[in-house]
C-alpha positions in Angstrom: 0.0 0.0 0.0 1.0 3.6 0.7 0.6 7.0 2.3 -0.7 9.1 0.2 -2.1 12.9 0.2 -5.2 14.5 -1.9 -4.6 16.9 -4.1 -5.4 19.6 -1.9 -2.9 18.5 0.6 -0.6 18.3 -1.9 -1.1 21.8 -3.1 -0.4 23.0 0.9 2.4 21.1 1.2 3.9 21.9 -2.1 3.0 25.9 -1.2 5.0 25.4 1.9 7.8 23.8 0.3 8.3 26.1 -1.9 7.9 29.2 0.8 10.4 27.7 2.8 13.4 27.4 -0.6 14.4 23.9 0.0 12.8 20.3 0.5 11.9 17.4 -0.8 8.8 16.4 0.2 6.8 15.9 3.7 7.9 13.4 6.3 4.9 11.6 7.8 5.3 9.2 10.6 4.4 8.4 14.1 5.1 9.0 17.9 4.1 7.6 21.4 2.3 10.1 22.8 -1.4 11.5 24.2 -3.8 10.0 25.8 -4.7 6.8 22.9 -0.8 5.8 22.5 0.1 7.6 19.2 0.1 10.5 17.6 0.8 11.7 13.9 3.9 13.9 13.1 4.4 15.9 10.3 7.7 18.1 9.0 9.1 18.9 5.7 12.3 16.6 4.5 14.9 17.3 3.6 17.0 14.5 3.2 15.7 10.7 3.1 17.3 7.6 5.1 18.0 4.4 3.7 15.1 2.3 5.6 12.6 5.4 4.7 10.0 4.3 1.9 8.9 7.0 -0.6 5.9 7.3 -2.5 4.9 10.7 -5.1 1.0 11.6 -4.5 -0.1 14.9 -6.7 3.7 15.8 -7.2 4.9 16.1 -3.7 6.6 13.4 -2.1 5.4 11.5 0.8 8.2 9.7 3.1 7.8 7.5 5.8 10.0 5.5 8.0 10.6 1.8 8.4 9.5 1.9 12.2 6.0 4.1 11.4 5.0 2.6 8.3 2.9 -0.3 9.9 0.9 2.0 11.6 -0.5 4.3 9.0 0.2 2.3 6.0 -2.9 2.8 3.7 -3.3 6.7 5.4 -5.0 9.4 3.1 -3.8 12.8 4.5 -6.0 15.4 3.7 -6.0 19.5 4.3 -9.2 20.9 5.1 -11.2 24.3 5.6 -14.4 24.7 7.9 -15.0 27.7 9.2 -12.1 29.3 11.0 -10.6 25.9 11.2 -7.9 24.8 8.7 -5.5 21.7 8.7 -4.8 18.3 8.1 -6.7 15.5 8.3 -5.7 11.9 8.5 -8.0 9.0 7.1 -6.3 5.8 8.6 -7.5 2.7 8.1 -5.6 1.1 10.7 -7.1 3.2 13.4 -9.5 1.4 16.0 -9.7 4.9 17.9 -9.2 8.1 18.5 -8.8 10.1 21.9 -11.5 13.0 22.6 -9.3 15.4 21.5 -7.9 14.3 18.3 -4.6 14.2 19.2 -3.7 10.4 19.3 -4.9 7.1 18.4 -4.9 4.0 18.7 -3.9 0.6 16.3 
């Protein structure tokens, strides 16, 4: 499978990449944290490592690392507007739950 981004989280990734002069695509992965065990990070790359896997979703890279992968393998990432609210949005189809807050979840 792979992670993978619409195209209008593609088009605010690729905006920010190209705002910021440098990168190759966005990092995606995972952490221990909150209050359901996990919680999704995000930064811009830079560089790649040699256990990372790489997939291209609407022209902007998506990398993730060996250790994360089994976790959100099969994840649509998605940037949204509603309202005064704006960000990303993570379809997962691994996930059994999510905390209250939507901050972490769980596997």
């Amino acid at each position: 499978m792979a992670v993978t981004l619409t195209e209008a989280a593609a088009k605010h990734v690729q905006k920010y990449i190209d705002r910021r002069g440098k990168g190759i695509g966005l990092r995606v992965g995972v952490k221990t944290s909150g209050c359901s065990g996990m919680a999704y990070k995000l930064e811009f790359a830079d560089a790649t490592e040699p256990d990372d896997q790489i997939w291209e979703s609407h022209g902007v890279k998506v990398i993730v690392d060996e250790k994360s992968l089994p976790y959100i393998d099969g994840t649509e990432l998605d940037y949204t507007r509603e309202g005064l609210q704006e960000g990303f949005r993570f379809k997962n189809p691994n996930e059994k739950s999510r905390c209250g807050c939507g901050e972490s979840f769980h596997v």
